[in-house]
N, C-alpha and C positions, 0 to 999 in steps of 0.2 A: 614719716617722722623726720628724715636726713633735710629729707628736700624742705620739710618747714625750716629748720635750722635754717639753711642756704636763702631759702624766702628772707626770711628776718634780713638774714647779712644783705641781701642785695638793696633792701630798704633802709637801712643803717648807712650804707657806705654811700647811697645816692643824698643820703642827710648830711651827712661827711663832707663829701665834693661839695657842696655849698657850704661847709665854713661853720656846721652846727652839728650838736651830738642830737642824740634824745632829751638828754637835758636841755637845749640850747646854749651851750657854752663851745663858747668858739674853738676851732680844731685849727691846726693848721698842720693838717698832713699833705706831706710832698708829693707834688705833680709827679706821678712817674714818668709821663711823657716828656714833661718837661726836662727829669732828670736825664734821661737817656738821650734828647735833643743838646744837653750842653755835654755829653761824654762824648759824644760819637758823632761824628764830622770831618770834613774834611781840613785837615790842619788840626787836628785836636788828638791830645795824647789819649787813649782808651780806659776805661779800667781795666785792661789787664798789661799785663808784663811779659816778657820774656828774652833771653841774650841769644844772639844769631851770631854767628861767625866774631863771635868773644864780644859782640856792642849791646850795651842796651835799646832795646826797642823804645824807651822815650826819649831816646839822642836821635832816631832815625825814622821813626811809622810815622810821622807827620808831613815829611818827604814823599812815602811809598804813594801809588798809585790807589784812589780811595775809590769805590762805589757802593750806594747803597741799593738792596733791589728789594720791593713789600714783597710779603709771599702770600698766597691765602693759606689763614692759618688753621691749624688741627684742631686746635682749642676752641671752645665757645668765648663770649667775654675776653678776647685776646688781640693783640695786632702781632704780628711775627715779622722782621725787617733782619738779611743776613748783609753786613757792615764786610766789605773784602779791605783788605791790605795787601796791595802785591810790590814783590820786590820789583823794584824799574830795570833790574838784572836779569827778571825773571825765571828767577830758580825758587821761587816762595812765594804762596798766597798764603793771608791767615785769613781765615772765615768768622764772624762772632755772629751766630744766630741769637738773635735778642727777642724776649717775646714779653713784650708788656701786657698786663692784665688789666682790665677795666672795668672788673668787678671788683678788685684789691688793690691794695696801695703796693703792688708786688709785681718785679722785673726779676726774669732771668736769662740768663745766657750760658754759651757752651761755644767753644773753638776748635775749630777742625785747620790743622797745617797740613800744606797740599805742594807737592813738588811737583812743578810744571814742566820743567827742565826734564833733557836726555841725560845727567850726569846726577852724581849724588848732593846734596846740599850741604854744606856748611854744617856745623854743630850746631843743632838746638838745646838750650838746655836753660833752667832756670826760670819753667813757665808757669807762672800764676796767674792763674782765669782769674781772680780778683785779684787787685793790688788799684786799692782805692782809700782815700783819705776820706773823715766824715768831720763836719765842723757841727759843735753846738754852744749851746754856755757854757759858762765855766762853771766847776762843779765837779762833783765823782762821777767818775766811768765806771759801770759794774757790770762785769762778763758772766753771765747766766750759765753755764754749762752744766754736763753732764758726763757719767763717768760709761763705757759701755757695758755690755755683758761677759763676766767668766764664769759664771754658774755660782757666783755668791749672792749675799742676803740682798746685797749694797748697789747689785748691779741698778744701772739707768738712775745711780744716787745723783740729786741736785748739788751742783756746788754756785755760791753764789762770789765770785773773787773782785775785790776793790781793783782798780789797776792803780798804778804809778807812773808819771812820768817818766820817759827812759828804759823804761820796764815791758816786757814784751810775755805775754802767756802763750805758748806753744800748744797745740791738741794735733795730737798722731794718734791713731788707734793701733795696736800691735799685731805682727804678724799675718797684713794683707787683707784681712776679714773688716769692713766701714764701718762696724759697732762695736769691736771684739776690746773688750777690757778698759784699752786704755784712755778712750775718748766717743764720743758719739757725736753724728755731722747733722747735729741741732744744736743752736746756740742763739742766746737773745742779748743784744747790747744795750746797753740802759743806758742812755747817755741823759744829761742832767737839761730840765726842762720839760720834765713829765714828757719823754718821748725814747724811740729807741730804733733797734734794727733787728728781728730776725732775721738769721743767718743758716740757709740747707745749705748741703754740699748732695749731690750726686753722682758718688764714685763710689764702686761695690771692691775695692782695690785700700790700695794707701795714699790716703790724702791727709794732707796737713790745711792746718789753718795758723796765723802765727796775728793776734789780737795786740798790739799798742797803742796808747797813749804815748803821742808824740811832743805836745803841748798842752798847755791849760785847755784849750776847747777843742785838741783836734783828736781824735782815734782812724788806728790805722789799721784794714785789714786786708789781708795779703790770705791768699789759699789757691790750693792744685792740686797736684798730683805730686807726691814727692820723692819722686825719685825717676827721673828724666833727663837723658844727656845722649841725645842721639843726630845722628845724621836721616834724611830721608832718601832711600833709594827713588828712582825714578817714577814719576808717576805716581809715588806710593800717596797715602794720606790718612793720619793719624786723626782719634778726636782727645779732646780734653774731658776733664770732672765737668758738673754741670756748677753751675752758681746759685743761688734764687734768693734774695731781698727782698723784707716785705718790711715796711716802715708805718711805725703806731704812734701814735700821740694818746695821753691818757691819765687819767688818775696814779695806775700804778700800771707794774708790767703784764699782769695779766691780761691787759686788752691786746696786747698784742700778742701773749698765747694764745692765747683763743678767736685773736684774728686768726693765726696761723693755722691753727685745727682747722678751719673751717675752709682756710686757702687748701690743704692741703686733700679736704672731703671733695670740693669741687674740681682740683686741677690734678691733684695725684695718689687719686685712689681708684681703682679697679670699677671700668664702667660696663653695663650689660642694655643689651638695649637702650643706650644712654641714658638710666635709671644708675643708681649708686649701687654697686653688690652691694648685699648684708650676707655678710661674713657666720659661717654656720654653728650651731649650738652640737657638738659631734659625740659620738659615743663609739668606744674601741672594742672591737674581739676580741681582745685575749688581755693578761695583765702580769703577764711571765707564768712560761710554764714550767714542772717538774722537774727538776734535775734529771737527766745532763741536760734537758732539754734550752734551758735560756729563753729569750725573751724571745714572741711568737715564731718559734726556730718549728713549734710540733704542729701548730697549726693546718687543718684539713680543711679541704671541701665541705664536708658534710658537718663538718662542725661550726666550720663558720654560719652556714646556713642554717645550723641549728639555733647559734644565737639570734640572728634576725630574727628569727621565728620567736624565741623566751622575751627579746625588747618587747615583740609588737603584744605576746600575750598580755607582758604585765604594762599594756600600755604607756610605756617609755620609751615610744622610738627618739630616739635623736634625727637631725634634719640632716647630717652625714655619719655614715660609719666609715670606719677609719684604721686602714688597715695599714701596721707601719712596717719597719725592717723584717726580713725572712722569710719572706713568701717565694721566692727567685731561686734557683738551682742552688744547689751545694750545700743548702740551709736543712736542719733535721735535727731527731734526735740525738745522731751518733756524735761525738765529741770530736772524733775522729775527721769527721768534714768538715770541721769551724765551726763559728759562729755566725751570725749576719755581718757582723764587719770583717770577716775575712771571706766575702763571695763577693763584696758588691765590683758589678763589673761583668756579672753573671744575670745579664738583665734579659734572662727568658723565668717561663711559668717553670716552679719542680713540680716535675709533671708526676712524681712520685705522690703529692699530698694534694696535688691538686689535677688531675689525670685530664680535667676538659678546660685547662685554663684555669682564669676566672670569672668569666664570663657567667658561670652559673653562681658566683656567687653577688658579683652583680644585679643579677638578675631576683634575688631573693631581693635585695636592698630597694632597686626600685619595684619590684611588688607592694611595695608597704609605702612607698614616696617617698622614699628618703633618697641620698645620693651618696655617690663612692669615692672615698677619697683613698692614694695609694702611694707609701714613700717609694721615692728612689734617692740615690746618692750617687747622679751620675759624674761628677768631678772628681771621683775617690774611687781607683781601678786597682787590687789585692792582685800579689801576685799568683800567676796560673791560672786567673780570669775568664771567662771567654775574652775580654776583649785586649788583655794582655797577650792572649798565645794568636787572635786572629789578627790584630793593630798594634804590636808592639810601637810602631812607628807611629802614633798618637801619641804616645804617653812621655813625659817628662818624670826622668826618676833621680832618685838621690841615693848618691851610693850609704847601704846599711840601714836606709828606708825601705821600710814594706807598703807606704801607700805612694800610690803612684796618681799622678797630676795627669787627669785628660786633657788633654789639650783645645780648648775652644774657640782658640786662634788660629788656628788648623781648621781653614774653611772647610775642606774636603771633610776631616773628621767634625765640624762643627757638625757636615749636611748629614752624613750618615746617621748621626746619633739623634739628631732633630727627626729623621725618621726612622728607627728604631723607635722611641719613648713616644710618639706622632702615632705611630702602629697600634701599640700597646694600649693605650690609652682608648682609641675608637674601637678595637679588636675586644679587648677586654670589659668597655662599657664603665670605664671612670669619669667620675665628674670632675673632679678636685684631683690636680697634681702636687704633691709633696716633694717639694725640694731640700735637702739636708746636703751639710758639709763640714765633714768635721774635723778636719786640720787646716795646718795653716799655709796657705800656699806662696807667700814671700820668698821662702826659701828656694820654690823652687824657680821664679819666675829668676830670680839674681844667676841662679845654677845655670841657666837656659841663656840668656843676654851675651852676646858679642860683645867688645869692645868698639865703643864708636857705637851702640847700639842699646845703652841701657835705657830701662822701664818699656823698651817693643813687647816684651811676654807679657808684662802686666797688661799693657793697651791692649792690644791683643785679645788676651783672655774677658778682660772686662768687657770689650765689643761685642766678642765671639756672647759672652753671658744674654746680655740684652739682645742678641741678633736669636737667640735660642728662646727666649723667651717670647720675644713677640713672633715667631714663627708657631709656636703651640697656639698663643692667642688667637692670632689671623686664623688658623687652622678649627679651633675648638673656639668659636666665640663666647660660649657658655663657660667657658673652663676659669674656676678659679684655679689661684698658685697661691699654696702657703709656701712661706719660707721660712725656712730652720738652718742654722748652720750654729749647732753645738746649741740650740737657742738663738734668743736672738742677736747674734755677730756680725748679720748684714743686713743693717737693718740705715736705709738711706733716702734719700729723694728719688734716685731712679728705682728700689727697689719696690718703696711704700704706690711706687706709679703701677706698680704690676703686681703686685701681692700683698702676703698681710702675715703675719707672724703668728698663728695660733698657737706657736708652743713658744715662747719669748726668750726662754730662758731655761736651762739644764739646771738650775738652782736645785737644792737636796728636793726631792718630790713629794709635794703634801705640804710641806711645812708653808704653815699661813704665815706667819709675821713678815716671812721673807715677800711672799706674794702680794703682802699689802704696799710693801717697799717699791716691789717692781710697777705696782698698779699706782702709786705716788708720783714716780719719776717719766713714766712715756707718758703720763696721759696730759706733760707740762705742752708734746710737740705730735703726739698719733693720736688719733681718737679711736683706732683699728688694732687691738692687739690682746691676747688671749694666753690662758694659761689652764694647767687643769683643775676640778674641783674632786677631792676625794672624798669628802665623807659630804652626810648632810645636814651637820649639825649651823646653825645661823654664823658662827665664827669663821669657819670654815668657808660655807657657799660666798662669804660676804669678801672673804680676802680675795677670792680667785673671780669675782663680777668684772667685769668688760663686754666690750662691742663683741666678744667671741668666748667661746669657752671648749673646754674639753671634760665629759665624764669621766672618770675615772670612777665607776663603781660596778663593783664585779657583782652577777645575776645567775652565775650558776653555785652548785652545790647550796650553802650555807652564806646566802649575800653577803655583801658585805654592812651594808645599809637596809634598812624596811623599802619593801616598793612602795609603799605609801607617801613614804617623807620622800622618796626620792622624786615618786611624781609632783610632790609638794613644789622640791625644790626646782625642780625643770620648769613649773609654770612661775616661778619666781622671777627664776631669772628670763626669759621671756620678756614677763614684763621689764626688767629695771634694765635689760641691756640696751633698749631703748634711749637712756638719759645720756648713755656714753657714747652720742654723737653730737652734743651740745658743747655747752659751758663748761668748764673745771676751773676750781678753786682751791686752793689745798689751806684746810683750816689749822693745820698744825707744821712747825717749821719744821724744814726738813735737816739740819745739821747732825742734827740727835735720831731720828728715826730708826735707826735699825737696832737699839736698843732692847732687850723685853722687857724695862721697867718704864717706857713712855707711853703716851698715847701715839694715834693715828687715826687725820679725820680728813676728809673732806668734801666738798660740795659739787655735785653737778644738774647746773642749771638749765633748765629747757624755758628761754626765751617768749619762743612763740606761744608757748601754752604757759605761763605765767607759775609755771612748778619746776622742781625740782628736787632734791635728793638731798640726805645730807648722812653720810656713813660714819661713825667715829668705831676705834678700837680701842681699850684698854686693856692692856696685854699683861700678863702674869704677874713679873716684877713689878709691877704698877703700884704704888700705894695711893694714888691720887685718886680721887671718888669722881670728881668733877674738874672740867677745864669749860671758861669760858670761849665760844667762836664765835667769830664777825663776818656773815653771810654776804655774800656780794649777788649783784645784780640783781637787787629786791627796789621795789619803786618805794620810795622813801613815806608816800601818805596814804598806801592802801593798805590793807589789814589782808592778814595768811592765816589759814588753817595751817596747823605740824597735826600729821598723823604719827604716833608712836607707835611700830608696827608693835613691836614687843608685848605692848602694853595695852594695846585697842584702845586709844587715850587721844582725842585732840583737843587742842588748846587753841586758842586766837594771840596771834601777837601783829602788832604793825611792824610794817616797814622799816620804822626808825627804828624801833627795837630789836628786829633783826639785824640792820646794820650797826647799831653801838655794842650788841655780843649778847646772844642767849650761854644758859649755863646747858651742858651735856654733861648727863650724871650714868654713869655706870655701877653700882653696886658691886657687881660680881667679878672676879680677874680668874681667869683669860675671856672675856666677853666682850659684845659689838653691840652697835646700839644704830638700829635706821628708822628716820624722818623721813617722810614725804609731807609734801607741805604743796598747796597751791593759792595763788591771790585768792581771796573771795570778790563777787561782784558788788 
């Protein structure tokens, strides 16, 4: 199914590159080759920036000594060329790994600053991996963004902002974490001319982006890492955020969302066998248990493996079980030893609840074919830890704080923990590794930093992250990585390359209206991202659909749900998580959305197979019965079946008629209403 989507595109874009759509109407999307042959050269100012020994690097890198050398690249569909700058003093190289894509209209690059010299270098400071101008008609500029995750309704809310000349829009995310709150590193520029720019950033850290309009036709964007002002010791060699560009021509902006999605399915999403993972449909042990006990704090052996056993009875296994915080020493029923967020750091078996590992409960899981997936929270070390009383000298702390910062910068400490959690993983028999982090680490990287020396913890930590993570990869090549930090707060270009966020968001748990918010807002830039589903009612399953999911419905005592409808709903979604690796469209604007008296709808298209989807919600407060929507990527002269699941009801409508606006009628409030609909021949 991925791989048809990616078919389509690469037939699409080869229609492209000659100057035609599918419609035949002329494109003129930019040569990326071309573009990066007029930035980068010798004598030529780069897109990027940065001050050296107090000068601007465009008053002087046109001087520096230039080479360029091809590399063979990792990528399929790529050419990879690293662009050097060296100081003719030779105390400074800067590297730009530029890697054009030749399946997309999409370049990126990433800088790595290298001190050649026996002595320290000059101040660096004030480096922006992009700092590029863009010219088009004149017209409005409008900055597409988005807000990130704090565990509200609103998180991953669209905002769409006019710019002004003179006027600059700032996006920082807060507190260290690449999605957390206050910005998230996707953004689409609409520049006038039916054309535009998305814009990734790849840095799990604090990156800024700073958006203006400079003139009538020019916009300016400037992004890095922001907060960097250091010297380099000898030898040393730092890298920068990543950048990545992909430029649409088109009707409206969604061609280039949805180019994007699809850039993103083939270049930066988790590969297995160089097939696409698909990302797992999961089901959890436990759902908190009895006071004092907390959330799976009481969890056994024999219980866990009792549940495998009640899934497979009432035939509901899920494709992972999914076992999260408090399984690790220190964790129980006594209140007295904490909770699971006062052990983490304590990353062996409690051999108390679980006396052989868990290795036999593993074993229960794949008996039945399913797989294991297991949290840890290894960047978040409580104090009197094991790894606090045996590595104090790892940890970064804050005095009158009780979580303490491991250190990932600390290769020594990177290696040992890479094998620790390396161990545990093969030892134990997991498939899926759970990564979570739930505070903020800004604070402490500032607390850590020398003078002469700031953002080294951040870079640091960020390497040391990626250098941790592709070491489990190379090692487990089957191994997915979800990632969780509070939901999803890190959620970026380098992460979305290595994992996938099945819990997205800490938002209040269950509640749909919010879930339909969050499924509104990723799915403008991830096609990969998950959330859980509690009950089984159609309102419900429909809010929490994506490329992934999580059950949440409890199977013992007195269910929570019928095993009937829940088997119901497992083959449901099955089927429809399929759609949400295509096309999206969103049928209802997003300004007002998190509302409970609007609606919420939208469409995802699957190309190759000439169907697709169409979900609308009318939520409580609603008094509205009916709202017209305008279907896109429908062929204007062929005729569609809509199936009304609800209803067992299909109609015929054409193409035109789908694209001038069918009406969606909902009766009842709090209720959802799904279409499938496919071309007829």
């Amino acid at each position: 199914m991925k791989k048809n989507c990616l078919a389509l595109l690469l037939t699409i874009f080869a229609i492209i590159a000659n100057g035609q759509t599918e419609r035949g109407i002329p494109r003129n999307i930019p040569d990326v080759k071309l573009w990066v042959s007029q930035h980068f050269g010798k004598g030529k100012v780069p897109p990027f920036s940065f001050v050296f020994d107090g000068k601007k690097s465009e008053e002087f890198i046109g001087n520096w000594i230039f080479n360029a050398e091809k590399l063979n690249p990792v990528e399929t569909n790529s050419e990879e060329v690293v662009y050097s700058f060296s100081d003719p003093q030779g105390s400074l190289v800067v590297k730009c790994k530029v890697t054009i894509f030749t399946d997309f209209p999409a370049v990126e690059w990433v800088l790595n600053f290298i001190n050649t010299s026996s002595i320290r270098t000059p101040l660096i400071e004030k480096a922006a991996v992009a700092d590029q101008s863009f010219k088009s008609d004149i017209g409005t500029f409008i900055l597409h963004h988005s807000r990130g995750s704090d565990a509200q309704r609103n998180d991953f809310q669209p905002t769409d902002e006019k710019l002004k000349i003179g006027k600059s829009v700032y996006l920082t995310p807060s507190g260290g974490r690449s999605s957390d709150n206050t910005a998230f590193p996707f953004f689409n520029i609409e520049t006038p001319g039916k054309q535009g720019i998305v814009v990734a950033i790849g840095w799990t850290g604090k990156w800024y982006a700073d958006v203006s309009q400079t003139d009538e036709r020019t916009i300016t964007l400037k992004s890095g890492m922001e907060r960097m002002q250091l010297s380099l010791n000898p030898s040393e060699e730092i890298r920068s955020p990543k950048i990545a560009l992909l430029f649409w021509n088109g009707e409206d902006r969604m061609i280039g969302h949805n180019l994007f999605r699809k850039f993103i399915l083939a270049h930066h999403s988790r590969k297995i066998n160089g097939n696409y993972a698909e990302y797992p449909l999961s089901g959890s042990f436990d759902y908190g248990d009895p006071e004092p006990c907390g959330e799976y704090n009481c969890l056994t052996e024999e219980f866990a493996i009792a549940l495998v056993k009640r899934y497979k009875q009432f035939r509901i296994l899920p494709e992972v079980f999914w076992l999260d915080a408090g399984w690790y020493t220190g964790c129980g029923w006594d209140k007295a030893r904490g909770g699971w967020w006062q052990n983490v750091g304590n990353w062996t078996v409690d051999k108390e609840r679980f006396p052989h590992g868990l290795k036999p409960v593993s074993d229960a899981v794949h008996a039945t074919g399913a797989k294991f997936m297991v949290w840890f929270e290894p960047e978040r070390v409580s104090p009197g830890s094991m790894i606090d009383n045996d590595h104090p000298e790892w940890l970064i702390k804050l005095k009158g704080n009780d979580n303490f910062l491991f250190d990932l910068g600390n290769k020594d400490a990177r290696t040992w923990l890479t094998k620790l959690i390396g161990d545990l993983i093969q030892n134990e028999g997991i498939d899926n590794y759970r990564q979570d982090f739930n505070f903020d680490p800004m604070p402490y990287w500032e607390a850590n930093d020398k003078p002469g020396r700031i953002g080294i913890s951040e870079i640091r930590h960020i390497e040391g992250l990626y250098a941790f993570w592709d070491s489990l990869l190379a090692r487990f090549p089957n191994l997915l990585i979800d990632n969780c930090a509070s939901g999803g707060r890190r959620l970026d270009l380098e992460t979305t390359s290595r994992s996938a966020p099945l819990w997205r968001t800490d938002y209040q748990y269950g509640e749909p209206n919010g879930y339909q918010c969050h499924t509104y807002g990723l799915n403008f830039y991830l096609p990969i991202h998950g959330t859980a589903i509690y009950k089984t009612d159609q309102y419900v399953l429909r809010s929490g659909l994506g490329a992934t999911a999580v059950m949440n419905w409890e199977v013992t005592g007195k269910a929570s749900e019928p095993i009937p409808a829940i088997q119901k709903r497992m083959e449901d979604f099955k089927i429809l998580r399929n759609y949400y690796y295509c096309d999206y469209y969103p049928l209802t604007e997003s300004r007002n959305n998190t509302g409970d008296n609007v609606w919420l709808a939208y469409q995802m298209n699957r190309p190759e197979k000439k169907d697709g989807i169409i979900i609308a919600f009318r939520r409580g407060g609603s008094n509205t019965e009916s709202i017209s929507a305008r279907l896109s990527g429908i062929e204007l002269k062929a005729n569609y079946d809509l199936f009304f699941e609800d209803y067992g009801l299909h109609i015929t409508k054409t193409g035109q008629e789908l694209i001038n606006g069918i009406e969606l009628t909902i009766p009842q409030k709090p209720a959802s209403l799904l279409i499938r609909y496919h071309m007829l021949k």
